[in-house]
N, CA, C and O atoms as a Tinker XYZ file with bonds, in Angstrom:
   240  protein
     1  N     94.941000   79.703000  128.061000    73     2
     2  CA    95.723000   78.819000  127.206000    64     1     3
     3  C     97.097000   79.421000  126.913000    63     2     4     5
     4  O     98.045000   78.656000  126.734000    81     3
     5  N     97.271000   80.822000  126.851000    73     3     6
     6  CA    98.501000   81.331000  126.686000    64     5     7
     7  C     99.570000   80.754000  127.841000    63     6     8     9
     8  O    100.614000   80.105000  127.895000    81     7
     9  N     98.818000   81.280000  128.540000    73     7    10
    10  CA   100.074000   81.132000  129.815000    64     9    11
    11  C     99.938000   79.438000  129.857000    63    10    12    13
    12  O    101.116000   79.081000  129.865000    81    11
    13  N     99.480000   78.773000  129.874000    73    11    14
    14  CA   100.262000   77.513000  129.373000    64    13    15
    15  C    100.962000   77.296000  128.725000    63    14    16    17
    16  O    101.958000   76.702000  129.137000    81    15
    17  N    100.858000   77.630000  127.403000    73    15    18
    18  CA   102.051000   77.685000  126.857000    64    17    19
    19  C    103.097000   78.889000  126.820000    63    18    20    21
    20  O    104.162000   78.948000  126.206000    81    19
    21  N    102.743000   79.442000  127.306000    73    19    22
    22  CA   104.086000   80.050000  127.798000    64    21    23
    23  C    104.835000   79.318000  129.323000    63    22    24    25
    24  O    106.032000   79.556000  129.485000    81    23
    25  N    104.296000   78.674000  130.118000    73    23    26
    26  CA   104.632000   78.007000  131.440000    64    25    27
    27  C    105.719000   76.628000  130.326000    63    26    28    29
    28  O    106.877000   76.214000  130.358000    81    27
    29  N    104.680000   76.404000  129.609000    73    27    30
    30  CA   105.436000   74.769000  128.839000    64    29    31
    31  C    106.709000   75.182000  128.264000    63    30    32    33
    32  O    107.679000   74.424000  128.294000    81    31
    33  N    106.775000   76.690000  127.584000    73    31    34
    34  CA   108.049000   76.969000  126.669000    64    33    35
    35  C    108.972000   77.383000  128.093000    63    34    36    37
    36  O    110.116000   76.939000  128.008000    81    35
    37  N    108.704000   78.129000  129.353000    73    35    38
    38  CA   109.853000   77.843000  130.136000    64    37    39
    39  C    110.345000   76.206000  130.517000    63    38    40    41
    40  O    111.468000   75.836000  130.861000    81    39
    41  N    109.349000   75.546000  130.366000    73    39    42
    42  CA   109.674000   74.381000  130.963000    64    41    43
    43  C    110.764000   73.786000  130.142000    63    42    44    45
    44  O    111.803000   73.277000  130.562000    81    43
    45  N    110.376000   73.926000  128.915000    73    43    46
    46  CA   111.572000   73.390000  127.643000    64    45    47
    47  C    112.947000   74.229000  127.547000    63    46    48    49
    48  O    113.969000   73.762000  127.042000    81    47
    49  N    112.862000   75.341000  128.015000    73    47    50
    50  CA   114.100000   76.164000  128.036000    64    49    51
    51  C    115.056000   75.080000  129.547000    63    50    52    53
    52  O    116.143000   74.524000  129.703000    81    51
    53  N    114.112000   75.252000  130.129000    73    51    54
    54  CA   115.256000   74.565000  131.461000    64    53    55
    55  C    115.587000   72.989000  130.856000    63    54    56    57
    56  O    116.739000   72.583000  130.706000    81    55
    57  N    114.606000   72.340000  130.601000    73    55    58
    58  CA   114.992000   71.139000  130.511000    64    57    59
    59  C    116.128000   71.052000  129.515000    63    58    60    61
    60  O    117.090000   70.334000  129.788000    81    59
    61  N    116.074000   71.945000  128.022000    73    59    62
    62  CA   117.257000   72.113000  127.316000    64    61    63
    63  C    118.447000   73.001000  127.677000    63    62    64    65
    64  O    119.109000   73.458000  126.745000    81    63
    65  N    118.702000   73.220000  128.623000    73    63    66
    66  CA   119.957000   74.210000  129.794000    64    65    67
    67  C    121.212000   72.553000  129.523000    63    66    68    69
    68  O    122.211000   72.451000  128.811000    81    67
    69  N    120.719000   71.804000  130.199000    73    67    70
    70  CA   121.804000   71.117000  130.857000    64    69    71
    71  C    122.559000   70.328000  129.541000    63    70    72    73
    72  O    123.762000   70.567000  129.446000    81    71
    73  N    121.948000   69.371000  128.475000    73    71    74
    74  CA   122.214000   69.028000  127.672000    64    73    75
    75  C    122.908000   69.846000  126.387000    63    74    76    77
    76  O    123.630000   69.312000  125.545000    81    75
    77  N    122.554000   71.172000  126.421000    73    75    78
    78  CA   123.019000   72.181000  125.788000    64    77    79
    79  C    124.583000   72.366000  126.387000    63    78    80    81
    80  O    125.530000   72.072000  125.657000    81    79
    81  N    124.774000   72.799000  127.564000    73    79    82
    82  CA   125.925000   73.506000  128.604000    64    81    83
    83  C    126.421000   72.312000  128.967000    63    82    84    85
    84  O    127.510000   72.602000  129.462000    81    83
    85  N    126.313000   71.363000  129.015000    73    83    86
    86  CA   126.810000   69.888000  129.898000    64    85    87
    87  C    126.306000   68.723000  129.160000    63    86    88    89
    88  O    125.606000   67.917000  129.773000    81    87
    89  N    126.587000   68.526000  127.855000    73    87    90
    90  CA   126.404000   67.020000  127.602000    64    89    91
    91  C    126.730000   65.732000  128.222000    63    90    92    93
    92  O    126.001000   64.741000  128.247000    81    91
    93  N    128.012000   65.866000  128.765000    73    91    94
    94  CA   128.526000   64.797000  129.731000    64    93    95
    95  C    127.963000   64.531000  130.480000    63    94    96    97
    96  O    127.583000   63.362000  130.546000    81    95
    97  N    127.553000   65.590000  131.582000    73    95    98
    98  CA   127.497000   65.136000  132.702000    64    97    99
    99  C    125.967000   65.323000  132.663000    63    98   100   101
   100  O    125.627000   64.971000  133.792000    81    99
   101  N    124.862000   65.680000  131.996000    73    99   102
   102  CA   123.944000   65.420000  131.847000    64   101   103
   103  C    123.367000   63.797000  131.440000    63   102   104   105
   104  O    122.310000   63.369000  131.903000    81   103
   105  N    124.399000   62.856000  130.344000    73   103   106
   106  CA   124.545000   61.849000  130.095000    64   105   107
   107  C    124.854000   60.919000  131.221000    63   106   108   109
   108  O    124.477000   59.755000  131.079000    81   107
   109  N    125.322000   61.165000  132.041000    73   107   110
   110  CA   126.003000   60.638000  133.171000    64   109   111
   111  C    124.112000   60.460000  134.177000    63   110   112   113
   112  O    123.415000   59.482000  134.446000    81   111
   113  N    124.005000   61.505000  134.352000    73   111   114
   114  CA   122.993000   62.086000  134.935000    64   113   115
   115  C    122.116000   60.587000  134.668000    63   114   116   117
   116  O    122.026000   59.558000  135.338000    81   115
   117  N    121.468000   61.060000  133.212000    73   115   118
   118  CA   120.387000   60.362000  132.999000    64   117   119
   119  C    121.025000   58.814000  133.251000    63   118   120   121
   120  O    120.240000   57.994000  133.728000    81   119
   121  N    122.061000   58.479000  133.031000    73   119   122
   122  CA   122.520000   56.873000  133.136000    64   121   123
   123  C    122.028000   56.321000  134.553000    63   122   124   125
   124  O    121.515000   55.235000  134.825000    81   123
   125  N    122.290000   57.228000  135.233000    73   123   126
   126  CA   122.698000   56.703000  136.705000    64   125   127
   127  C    120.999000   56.670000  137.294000    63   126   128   129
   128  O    120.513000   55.707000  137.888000    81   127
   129  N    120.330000   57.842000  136.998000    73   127   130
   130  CA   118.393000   57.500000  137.089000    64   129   131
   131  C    117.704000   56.219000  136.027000    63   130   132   133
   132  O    116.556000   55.801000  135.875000    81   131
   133  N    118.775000   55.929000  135.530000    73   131   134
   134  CA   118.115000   54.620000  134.825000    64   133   135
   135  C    118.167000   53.147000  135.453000    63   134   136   137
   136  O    117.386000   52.197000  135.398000    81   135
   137  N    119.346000   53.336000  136.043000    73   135   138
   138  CA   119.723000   52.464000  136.878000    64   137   139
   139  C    118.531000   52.230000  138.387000    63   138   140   141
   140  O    118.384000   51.115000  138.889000    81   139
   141  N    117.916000   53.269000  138.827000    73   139   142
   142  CA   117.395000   53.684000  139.999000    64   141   143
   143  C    115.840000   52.300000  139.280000    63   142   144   145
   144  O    115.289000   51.966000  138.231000    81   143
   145  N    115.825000   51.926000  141.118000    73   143   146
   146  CA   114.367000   51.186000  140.768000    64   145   147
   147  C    113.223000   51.833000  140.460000    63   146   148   149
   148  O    113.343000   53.051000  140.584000    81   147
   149  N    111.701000   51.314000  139.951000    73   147   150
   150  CA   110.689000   51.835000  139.966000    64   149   151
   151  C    110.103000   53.004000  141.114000    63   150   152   153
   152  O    109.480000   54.065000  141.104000    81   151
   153  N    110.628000   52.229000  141.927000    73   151   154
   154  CA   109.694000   53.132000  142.971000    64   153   155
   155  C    110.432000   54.327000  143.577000    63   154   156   157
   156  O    109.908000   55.175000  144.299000    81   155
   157  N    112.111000   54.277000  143.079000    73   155   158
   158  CA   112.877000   55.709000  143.138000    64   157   159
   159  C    112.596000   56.731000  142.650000    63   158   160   161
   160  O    112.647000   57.882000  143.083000    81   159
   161  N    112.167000   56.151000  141.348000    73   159   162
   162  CA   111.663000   56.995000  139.967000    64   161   163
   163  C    110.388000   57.078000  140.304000    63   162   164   165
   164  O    110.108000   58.246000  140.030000    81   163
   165  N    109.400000   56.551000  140.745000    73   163   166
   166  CA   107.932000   57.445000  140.922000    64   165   167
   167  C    108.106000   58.031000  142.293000    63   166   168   169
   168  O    107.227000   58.789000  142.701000    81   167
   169  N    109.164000   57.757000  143.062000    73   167   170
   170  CA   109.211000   59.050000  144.201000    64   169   171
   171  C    110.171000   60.977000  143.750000    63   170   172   173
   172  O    110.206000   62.078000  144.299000    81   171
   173  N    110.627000   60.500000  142.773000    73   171   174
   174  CA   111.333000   61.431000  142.619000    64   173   175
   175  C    110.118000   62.140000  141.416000    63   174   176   177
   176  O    109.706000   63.298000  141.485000    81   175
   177  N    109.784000   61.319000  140.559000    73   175   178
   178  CA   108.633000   62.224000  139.897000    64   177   179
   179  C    107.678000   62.463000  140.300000    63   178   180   181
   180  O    106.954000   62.623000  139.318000    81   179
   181  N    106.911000   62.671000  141.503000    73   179   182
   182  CA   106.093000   62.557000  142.096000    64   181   183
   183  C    106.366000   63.700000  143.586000    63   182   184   185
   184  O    105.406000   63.973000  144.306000    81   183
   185  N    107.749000   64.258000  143.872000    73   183   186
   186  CA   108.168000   65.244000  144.114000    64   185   187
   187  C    108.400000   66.158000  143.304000    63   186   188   189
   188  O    108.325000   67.258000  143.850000    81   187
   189  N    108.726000   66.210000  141.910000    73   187   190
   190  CA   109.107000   67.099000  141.224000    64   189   191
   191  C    107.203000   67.187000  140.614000    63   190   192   193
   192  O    106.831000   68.322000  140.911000    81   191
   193  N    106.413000   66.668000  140.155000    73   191   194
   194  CA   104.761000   67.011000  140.426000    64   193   195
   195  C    104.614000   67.928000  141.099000    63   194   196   197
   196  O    104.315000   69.011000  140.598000    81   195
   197  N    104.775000   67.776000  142.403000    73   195   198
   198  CA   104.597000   68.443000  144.068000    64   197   199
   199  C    104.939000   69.999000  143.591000    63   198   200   201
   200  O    104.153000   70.919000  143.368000    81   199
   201  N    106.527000   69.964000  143.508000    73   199   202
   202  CA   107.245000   71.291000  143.535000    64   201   203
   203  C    106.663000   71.922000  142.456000    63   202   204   205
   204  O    106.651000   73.152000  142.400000    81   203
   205  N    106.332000   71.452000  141.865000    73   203   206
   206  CA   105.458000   72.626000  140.212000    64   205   207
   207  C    103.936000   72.709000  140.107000    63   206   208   209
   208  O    103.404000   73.404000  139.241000    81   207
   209  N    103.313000   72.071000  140.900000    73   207   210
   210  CA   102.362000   72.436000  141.537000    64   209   211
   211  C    102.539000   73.184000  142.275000    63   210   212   213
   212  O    102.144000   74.222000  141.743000    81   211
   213  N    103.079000   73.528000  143.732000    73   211   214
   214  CA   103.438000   74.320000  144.361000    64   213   215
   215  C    103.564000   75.296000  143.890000    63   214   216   217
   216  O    102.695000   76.169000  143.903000    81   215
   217  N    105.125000   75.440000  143.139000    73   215   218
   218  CA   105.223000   76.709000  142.589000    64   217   219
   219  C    104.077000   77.566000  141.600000    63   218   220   221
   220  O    103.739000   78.743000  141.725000    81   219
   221  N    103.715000   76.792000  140.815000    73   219   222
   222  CA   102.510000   77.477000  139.772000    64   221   223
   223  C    101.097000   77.803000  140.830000    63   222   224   225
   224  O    100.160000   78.555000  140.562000    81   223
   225  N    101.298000   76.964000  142.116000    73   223   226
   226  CA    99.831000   77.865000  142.644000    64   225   227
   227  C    100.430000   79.090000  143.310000    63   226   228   229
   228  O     99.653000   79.935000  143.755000    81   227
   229  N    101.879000   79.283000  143.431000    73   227   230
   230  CA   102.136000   80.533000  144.202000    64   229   231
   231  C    102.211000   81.605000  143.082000    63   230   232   233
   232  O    101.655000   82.668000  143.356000    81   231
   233  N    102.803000   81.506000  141.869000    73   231   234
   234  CA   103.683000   81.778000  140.457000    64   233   235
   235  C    102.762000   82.734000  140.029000    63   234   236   237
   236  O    102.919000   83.913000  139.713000    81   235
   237  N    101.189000   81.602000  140.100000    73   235   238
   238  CA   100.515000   82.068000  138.384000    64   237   239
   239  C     99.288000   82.506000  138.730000    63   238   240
   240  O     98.511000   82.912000  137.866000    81   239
């Protein structure tokens, strides 16, 4: 259970990087994936699944 939450508190450090250092263009960011259809957005989350799976079976 630790290292879960320790895996979750890196996860929150990155996700708060860009909005911290780059409000703009983080804003920009999220505008333009809102715009994207359904099935952009479950291919792109559904790669980023993949890659952190991946990584955490090599990682942890």
């Amino acid at each position: 259970m630790k290292t879960v939450l320790g895996v979750l508190g890196v996860v929150l450090i990155i996700e708060g990087i860009g909005p911290l250092l780059v409000p703009q263009g983080w804003r920009a960011m999220i505008a333009q994936l809102s715009q994207q259809p359904d099935q952009q957005l479950r291919r792109i989350g559904g790669c980023l699944v993949v890659a952190g799976v991946v990584m955490a079976h090599f990682f942890l």
